[in-house]
DRENDO-1510 file (C-alpha; in Angstrom, 1 decimal, always signed):
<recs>
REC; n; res; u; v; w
REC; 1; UNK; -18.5; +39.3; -10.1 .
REC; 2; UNK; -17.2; +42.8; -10.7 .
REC; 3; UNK; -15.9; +42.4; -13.5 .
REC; 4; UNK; -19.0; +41.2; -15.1 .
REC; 5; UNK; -20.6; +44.8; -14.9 .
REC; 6; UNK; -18.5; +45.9; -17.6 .
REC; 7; UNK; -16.8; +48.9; -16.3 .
REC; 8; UNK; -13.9; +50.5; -17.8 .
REC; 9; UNK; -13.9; +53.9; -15.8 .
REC; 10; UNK; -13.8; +52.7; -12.4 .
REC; 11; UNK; -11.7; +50.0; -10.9 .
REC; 12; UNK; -13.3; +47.7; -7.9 .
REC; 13; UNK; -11.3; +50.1; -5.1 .
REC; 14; UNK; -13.5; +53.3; -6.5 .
REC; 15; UNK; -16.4; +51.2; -6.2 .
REC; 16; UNK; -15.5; +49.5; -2.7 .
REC; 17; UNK; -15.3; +53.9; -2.0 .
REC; 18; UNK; -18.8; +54.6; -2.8 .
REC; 19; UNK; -20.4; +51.7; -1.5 .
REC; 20; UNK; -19.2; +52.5; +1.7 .
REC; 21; UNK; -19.9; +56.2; +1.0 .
REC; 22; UNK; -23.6; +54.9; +1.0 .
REC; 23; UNK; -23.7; +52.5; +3.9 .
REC; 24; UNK; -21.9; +55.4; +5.7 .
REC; 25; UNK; -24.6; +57.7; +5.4 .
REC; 26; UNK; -27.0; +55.6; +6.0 .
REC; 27; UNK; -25.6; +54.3; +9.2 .
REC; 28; UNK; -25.1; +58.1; +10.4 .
REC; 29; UNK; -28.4; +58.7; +9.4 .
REC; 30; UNK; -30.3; +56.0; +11.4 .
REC; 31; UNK; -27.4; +55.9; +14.2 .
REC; 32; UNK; -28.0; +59.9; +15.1 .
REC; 33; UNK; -31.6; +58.7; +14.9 .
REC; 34; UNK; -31.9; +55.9; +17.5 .
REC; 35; UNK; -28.9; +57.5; +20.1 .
REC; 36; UNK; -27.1; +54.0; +18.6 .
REC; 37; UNK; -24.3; +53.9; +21.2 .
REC; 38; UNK; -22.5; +49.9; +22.6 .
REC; 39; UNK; -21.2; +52.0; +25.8 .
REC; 40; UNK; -25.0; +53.6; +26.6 .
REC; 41; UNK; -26.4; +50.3; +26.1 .
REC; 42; UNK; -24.2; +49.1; +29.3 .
REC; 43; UNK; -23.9; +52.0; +31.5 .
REC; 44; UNK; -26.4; +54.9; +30.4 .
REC; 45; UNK; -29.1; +55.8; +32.3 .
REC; 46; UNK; -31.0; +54.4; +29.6 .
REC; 47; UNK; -29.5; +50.9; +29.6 .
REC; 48; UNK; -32.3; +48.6; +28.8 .
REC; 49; UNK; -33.6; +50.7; +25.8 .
REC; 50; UNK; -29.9; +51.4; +24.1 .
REC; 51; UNK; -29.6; +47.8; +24.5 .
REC; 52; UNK; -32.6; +46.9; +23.1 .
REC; 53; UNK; -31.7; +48.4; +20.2 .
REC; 54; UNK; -28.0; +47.9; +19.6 .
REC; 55; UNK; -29.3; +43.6; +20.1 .
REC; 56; UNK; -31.9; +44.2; +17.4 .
REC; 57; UNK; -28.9; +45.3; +14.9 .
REC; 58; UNK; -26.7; +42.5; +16.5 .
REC; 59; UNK; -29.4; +39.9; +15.8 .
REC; 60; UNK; -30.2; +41.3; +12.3 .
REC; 61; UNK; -26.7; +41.7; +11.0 .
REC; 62; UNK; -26.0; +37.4; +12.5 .
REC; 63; UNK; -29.1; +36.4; +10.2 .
REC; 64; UNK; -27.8; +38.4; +7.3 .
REC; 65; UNK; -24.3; +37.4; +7.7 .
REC; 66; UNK; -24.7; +33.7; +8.5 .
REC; 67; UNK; -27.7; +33.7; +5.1 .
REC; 68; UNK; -24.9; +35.3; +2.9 .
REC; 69; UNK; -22.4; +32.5; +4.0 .
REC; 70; UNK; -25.1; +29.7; +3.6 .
REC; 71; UNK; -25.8; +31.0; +0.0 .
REC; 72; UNK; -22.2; +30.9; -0.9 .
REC; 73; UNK; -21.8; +34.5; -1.9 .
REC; 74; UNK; -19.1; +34.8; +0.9 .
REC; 75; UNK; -17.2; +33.1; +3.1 .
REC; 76; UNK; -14.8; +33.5; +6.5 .
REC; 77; UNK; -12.6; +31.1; +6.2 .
REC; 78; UNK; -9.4; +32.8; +5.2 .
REC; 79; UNK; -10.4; +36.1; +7.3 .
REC; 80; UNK; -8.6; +37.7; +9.8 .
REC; 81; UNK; -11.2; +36.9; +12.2 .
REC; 82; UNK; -10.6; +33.2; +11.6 .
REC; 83; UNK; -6.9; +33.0; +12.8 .
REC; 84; UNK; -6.6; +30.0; +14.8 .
REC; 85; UNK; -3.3; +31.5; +16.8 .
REC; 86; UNK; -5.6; +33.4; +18.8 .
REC; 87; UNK; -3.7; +36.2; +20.2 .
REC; 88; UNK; -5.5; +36.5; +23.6 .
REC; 89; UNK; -3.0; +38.8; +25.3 .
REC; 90; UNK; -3.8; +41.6; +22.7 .
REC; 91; UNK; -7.7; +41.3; +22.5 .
REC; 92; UNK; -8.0; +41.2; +26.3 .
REC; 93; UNK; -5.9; +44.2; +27.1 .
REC; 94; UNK; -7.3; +45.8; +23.6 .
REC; 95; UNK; -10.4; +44.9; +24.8 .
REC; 96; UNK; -10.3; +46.6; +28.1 .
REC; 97; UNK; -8.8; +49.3; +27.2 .
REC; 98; UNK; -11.4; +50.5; +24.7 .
REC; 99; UNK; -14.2; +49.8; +27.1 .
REC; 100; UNK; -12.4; +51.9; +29.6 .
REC; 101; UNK; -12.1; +54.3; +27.4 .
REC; 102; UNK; -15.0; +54.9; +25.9 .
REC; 103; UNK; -16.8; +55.3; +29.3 .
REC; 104; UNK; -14.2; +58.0; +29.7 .
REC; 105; UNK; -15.5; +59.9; +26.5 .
REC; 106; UNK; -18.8; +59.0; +26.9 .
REC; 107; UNK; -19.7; +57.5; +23.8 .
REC; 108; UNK; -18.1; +54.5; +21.6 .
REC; 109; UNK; -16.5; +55.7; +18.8 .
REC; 110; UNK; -19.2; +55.3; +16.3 .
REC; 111; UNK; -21.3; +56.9; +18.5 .
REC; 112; UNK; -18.3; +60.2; +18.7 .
REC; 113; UNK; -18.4; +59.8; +15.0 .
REC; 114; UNK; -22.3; +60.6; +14.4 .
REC; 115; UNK; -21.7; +63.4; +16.9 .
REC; 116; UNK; -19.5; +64.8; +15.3 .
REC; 117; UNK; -21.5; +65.3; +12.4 .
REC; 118; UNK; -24.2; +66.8; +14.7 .
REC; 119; UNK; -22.0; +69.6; +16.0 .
REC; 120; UNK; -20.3; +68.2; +19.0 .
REC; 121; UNK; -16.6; +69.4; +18.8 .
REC; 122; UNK; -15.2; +67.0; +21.9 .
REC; 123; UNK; -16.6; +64.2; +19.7 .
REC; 124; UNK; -14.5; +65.7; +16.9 .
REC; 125; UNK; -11.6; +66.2; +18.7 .
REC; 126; UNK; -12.1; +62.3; +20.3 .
REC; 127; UNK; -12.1; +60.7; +17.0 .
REC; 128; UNK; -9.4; +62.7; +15.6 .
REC; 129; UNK; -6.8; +61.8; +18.8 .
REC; 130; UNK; -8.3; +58.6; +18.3 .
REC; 131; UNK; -7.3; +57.8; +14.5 .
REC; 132; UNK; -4.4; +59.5; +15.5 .
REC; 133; UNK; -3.1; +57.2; +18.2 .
REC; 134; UNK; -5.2; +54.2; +16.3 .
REC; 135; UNK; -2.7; +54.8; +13.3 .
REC; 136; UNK; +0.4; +54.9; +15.9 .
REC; 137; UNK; -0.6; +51.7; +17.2 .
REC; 138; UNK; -0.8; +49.9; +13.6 .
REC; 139; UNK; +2.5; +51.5; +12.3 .
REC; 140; UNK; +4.0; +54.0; +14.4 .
REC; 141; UNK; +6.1; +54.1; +17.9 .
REC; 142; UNK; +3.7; +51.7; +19.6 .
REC; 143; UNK; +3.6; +49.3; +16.7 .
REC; 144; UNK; +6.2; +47.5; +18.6 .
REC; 145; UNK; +3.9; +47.3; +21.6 .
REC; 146; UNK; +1.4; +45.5; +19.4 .
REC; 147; UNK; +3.9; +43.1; +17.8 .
REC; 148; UNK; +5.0; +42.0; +21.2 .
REC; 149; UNK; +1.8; +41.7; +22.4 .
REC; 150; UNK; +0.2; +40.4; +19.9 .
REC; 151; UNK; +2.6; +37.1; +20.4 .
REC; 152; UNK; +0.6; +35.8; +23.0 .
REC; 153; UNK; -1.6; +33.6; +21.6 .
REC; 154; UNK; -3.5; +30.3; +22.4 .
REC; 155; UNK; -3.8; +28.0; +19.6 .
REC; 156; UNK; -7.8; +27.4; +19.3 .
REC; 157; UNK; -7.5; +25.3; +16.1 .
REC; 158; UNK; -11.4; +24.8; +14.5 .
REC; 159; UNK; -12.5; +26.1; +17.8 .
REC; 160; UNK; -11.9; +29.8; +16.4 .
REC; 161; UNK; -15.7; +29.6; +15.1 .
REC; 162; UNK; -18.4; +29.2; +16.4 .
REC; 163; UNK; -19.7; +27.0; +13.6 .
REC; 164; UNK; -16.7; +24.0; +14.6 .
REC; 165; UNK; -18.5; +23.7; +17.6 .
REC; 166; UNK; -21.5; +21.1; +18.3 .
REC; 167; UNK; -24.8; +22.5; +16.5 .
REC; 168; UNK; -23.0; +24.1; +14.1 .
REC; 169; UNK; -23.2; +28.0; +12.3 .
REC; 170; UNK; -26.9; +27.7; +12.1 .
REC; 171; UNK; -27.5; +26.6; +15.6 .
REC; 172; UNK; -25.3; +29.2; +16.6 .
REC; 173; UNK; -26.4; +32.3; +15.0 .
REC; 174; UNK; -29.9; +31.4; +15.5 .
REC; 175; UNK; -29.0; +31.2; +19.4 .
REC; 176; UNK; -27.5; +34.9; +19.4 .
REC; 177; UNK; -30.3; +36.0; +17.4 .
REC; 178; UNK; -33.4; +34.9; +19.3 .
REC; 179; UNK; -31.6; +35.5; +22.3 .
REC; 180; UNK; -31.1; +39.1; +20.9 .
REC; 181; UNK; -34.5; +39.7; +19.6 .
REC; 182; UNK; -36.1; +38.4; +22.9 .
REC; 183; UNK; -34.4; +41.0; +25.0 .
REC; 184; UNK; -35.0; +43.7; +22.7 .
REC; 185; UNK; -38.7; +42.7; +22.4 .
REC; 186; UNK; -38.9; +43.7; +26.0 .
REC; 187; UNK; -37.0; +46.3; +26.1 .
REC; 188; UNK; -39.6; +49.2; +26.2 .
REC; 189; UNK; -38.8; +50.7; +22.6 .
REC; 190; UNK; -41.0; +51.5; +19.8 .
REC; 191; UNK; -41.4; +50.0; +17.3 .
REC; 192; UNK; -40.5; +52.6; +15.2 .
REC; 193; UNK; -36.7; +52.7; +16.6 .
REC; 194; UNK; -36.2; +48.6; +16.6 .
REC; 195; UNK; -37.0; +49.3; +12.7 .
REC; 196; UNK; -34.4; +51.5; +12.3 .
REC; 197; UNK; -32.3; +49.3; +14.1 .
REC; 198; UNK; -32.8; +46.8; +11.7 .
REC; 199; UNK; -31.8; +48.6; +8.7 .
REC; 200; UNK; -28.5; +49.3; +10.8 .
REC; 201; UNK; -27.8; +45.5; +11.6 .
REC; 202; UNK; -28.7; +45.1; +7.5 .
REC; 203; UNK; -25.8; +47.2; +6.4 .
REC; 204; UNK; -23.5; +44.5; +8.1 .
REC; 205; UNK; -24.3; +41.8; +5.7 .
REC; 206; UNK; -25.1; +44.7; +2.7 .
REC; 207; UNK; -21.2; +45.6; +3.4 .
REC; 208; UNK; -19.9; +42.1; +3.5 .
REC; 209; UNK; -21.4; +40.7; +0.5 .
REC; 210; UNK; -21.0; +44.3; -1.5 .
REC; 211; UNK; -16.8; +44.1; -0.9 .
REC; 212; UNK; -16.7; +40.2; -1.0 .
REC; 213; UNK; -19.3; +39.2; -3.7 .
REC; 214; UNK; -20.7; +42.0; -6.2 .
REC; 215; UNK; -17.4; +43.7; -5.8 .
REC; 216; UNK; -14.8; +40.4; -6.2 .
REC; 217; UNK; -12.6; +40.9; -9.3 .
REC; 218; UNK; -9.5; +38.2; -9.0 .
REC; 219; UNK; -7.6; +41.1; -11.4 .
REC; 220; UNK; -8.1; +43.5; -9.0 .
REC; 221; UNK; -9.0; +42.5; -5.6 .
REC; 222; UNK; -10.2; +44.7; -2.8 .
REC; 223; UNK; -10.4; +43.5; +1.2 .
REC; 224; UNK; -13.9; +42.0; +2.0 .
REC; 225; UNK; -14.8; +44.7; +4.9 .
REC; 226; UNK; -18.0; +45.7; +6.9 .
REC; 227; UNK; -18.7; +48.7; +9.4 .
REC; 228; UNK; -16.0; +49.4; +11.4 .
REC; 229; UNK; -14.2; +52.6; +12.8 .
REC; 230; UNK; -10.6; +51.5; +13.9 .
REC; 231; UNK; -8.9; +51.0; +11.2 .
REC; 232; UNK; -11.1; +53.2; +8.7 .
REC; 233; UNK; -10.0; +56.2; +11.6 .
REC; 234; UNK; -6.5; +55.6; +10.7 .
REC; 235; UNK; -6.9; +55.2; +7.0 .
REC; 236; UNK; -8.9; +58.2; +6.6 .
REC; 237; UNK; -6.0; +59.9; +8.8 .
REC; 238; UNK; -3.8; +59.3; +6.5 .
REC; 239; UNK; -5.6; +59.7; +3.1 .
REC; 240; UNK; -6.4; +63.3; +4.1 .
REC; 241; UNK; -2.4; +63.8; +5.1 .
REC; 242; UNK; -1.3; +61.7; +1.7 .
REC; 243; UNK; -4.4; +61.7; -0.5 .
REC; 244; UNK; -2.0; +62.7; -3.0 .
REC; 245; UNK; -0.3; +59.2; -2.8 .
REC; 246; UNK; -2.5; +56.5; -1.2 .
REC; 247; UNK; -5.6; +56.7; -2.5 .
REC; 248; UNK; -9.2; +56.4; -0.5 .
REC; 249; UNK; -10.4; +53.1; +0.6 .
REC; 250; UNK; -13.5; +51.6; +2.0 .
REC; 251; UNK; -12.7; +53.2; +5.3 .
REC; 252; UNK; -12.6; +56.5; +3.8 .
REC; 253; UNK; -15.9; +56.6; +2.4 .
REC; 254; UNK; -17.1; +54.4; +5.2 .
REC; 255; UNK; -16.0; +57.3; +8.1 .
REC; 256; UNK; -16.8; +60.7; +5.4 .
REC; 257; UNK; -20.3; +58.9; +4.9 .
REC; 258; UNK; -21.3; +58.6; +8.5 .
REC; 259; UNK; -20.3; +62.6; +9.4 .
REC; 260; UNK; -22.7; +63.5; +6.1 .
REC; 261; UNK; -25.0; +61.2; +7.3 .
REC; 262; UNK; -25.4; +62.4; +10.7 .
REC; 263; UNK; -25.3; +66.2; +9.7 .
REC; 264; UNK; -27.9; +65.2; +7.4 .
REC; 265; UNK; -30.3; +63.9; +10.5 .
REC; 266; UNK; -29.2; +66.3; +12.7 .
REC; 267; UNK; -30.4; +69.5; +10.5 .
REC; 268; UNK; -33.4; +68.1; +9.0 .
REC; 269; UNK; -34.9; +66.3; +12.8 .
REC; 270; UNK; -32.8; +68.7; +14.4 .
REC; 271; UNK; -30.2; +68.1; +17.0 .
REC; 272; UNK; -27.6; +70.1; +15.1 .
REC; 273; UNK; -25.5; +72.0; +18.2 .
REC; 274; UNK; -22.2; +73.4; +18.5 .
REC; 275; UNK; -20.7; +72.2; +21.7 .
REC; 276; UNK; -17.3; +71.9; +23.0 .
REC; 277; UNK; -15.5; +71.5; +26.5 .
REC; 278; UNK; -16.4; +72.9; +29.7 .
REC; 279; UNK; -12.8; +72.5; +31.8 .
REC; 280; UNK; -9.5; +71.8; +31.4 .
REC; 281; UNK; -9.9; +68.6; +33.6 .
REC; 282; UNK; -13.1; +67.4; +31.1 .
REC; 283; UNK; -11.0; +68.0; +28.0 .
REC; 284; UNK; -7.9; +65.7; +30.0 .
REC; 285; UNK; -10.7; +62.6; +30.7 .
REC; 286; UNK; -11.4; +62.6; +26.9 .
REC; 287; UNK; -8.1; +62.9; +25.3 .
REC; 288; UNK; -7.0; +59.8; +27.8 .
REC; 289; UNK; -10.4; +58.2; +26.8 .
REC; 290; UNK; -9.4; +58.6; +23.1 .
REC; 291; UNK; -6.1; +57.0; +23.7 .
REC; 292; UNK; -7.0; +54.3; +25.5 .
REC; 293; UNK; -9.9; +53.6; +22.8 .
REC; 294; UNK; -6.7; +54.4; +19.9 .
REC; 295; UNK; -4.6; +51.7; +21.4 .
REC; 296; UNK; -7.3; +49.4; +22.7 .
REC; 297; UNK; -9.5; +48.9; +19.0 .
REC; 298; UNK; -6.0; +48.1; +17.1 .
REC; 299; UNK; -5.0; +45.5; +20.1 .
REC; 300; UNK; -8.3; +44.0; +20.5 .
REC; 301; UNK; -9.2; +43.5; +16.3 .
REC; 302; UNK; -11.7; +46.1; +16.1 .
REC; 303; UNK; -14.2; +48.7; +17.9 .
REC; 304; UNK; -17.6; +47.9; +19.2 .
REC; 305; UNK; -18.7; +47.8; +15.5 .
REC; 306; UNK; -16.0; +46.0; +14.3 .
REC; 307; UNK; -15.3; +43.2; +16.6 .
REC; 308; UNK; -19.1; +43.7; +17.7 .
REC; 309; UNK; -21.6; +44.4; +15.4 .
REC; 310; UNK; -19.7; +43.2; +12.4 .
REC; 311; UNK; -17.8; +40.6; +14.1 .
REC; 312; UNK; -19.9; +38.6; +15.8 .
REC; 313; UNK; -21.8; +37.8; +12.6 .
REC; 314; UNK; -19.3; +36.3; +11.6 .
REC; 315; UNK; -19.3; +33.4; +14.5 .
REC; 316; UNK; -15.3; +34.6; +15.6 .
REC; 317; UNK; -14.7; +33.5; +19.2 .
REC; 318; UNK; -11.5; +36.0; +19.0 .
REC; 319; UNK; -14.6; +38.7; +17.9 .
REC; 320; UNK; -17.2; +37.5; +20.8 .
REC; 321; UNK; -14.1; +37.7; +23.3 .
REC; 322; UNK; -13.2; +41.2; +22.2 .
REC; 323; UNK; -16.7; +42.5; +22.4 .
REC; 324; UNK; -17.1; +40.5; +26.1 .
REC; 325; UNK; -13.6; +42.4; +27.4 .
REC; 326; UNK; -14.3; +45.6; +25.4 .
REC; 327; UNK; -18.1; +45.4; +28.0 .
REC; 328; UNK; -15.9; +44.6; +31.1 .
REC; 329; UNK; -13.5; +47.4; +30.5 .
REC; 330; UNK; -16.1; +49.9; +30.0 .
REC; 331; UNK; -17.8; +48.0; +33.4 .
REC; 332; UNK; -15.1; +48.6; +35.4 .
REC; 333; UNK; -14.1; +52.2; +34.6 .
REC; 334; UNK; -17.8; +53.0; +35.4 .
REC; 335; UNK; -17.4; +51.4; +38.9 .
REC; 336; UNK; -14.4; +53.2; +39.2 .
REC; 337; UNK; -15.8; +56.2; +38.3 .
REC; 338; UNK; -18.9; +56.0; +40.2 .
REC; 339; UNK; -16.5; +55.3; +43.2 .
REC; 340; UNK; -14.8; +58.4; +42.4 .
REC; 341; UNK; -17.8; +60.4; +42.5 .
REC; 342; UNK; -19.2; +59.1; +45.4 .
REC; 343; UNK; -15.9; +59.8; +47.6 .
REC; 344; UNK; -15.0; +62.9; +46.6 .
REC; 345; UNK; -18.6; +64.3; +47.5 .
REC; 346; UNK; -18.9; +63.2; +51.0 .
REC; 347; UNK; -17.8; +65.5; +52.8 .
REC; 348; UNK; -19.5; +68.2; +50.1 .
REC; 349; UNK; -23.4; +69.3; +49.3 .
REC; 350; UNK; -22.6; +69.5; +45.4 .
REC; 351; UNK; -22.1; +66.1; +43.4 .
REC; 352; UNK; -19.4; +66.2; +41.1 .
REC; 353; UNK; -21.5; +67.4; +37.0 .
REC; 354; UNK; -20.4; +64.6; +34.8 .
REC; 355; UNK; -20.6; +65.8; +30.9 .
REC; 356; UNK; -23.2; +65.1; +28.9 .
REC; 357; UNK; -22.3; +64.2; +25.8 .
</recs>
């Protein structure tokens, strides 16, 4: 469809750039906004009402998604997502491992990202260790890690969506959607914030359908992408090292979009505050948090955005299993944590001061 714009100045991979520079701010915008956060929606102290709002996205972003695929403007079959080798091994290790780690760091890593635009320097430092190790995983010393296990897979055949199964990709979706809505419904929030978390669970499909549809062009074709933090974290890593040589990408724009986006929020609703570690020992907890969260988003296919928000659109059993291990990961480290805690101030009169992030 691209091509049918008549542009001579910019190619499709400039274009792919600055739609994502938009959907980028506009996710930090609403994300600083409504506290949007996977891990606080399963172990804050304000569970029910981070996961009231993370479902609304999740059920807004399936109807989008699933409506964009019934209309024909794009389709699954040939993505990643849709492998039918499934590699289990990798997404349930991967899978942990983020969760693990972003209980650890206290905050996903699209939630580190939009604090990083607010001022929060251990967020900054998180996402940069994170792309860091995220890149070293893809291509570096632990690529070989990931290539061996990554050869662990299950062949699942049809029965890698969602749609092969009985009911179909309209039974389906509309299953994880009303189930989705109906919890968030409940969930004590205003109506105010499930609006805004709307318009982030819109930028799902508005990402998919800008890279796949409006920006096809078979001379010059570009990845079909949606929000997603692993593998735009590496990219961006190395564009600002090479940026001479490999030019930006959708990631790029993607990741610089959310920062602007959330410094934007931050200064104009306030929230802008420089903060940074407390102790040597905090510091230690998030660079192992960051990673475990490096290693664990290129294992398991994606982030909680990736293989969650935009994933599970897409009706991917190898998404919806990363995004169940990436909630039992981050499930157990809280236990363990908590656990933690608990013993080592028995025999004391102070509780141990967890970080606020």
């Amino acid at each position: 469809m691209f091509e049918s714009f008549g542009f001579e100045d910019i190619t499709t991979g400039q274009a792919s750039v600055l739609l994502a520079l938009v959907i980028g701010i506009a996710f930090g915008l609403l994300a600083q906004r409504t506290q949007f956060c996977f891990r606080r929606a399963l172990v804050g102290d304000d569970r029910r009402a981070a996961a009231g709002v993370w479902l609304t996205a999740l059920a807004v972003a399936v109807i989008g998604t699933q409506a964009a695929v019934l209309a024909g403007w794009i389709t699954f079959a040939d993505h990643r997502f849709m492998v039918s080798d499934l590699p289990v091994l990798a997404i349930a290790l991967g899978g942990l491992l983020f969760g693990a780690g972003m209980v650890l760091t206290r905050g996903c890593i699209s939630r580190l990202s939009v604090l990083t635009g607010s001022g929060n320097l251990r967020a900054g430092l998180v996402v940069l260790v994170f792309a860091v190790v995220a890149h070293m995983t893809l291509k570096g010393i632990l690529a070989p890690l990931r290539v061996a296990v990554g050869s662990v897979t299950i062949d699942f055949g049809d029965a890698v969506s969602l749609a092969a199964l009985p009911g179909g990709a309209l039974f389906w979706a509309g299953l994880i959607a009303i189930a989705a809505v109906a919890f968030a419904l409940r969930s004590g929030n205003k109506a105010g914030s499930l609006l805004m978390a709307a318009l982030i669970g819109l930028l799902v499909p508005l990402a998919w359908v800008g890279t796949g549809f409006v920006l096809f062009d078979d001379f010059d074709p570009i990845a079909m992408e949606s929000l997603s933090f692993t593998s735009p974290g590496a990219e961006t890593l190395f564009w600002a090292i090479a940026s001479s040589a490999i030019p930006a990408g959708f990631g790029t724009g993607l990741l610089g979009g959310v920062f602007v986006g959330a410094l934007a929020a931050s200064l104009i609703f306030g929230g802008f505050e420089w903060q940074s570690f407390t102790s040597a020992r905090q510091t230690g907890r998030y660079m192992a948090g960051a990673g475990m969260m490096g290693v664990g988003g290129v294992l398991a296919g994606g982030c909680t955005l990736g293989a969650g928000l935009s994933g599970v659109p897409t009706l991917s059993v190898a998404a919806i299993f990363a995004i169940v291990m990436i909630a039992a990961g981050a499930a157990l480290m809280n236990v363990l944590l908590s656990r933690s805690f608990s013993e080592g101030g028995a025999g004391s009169t102070t509780r141990p001061r967890q970080p606020v992030m």
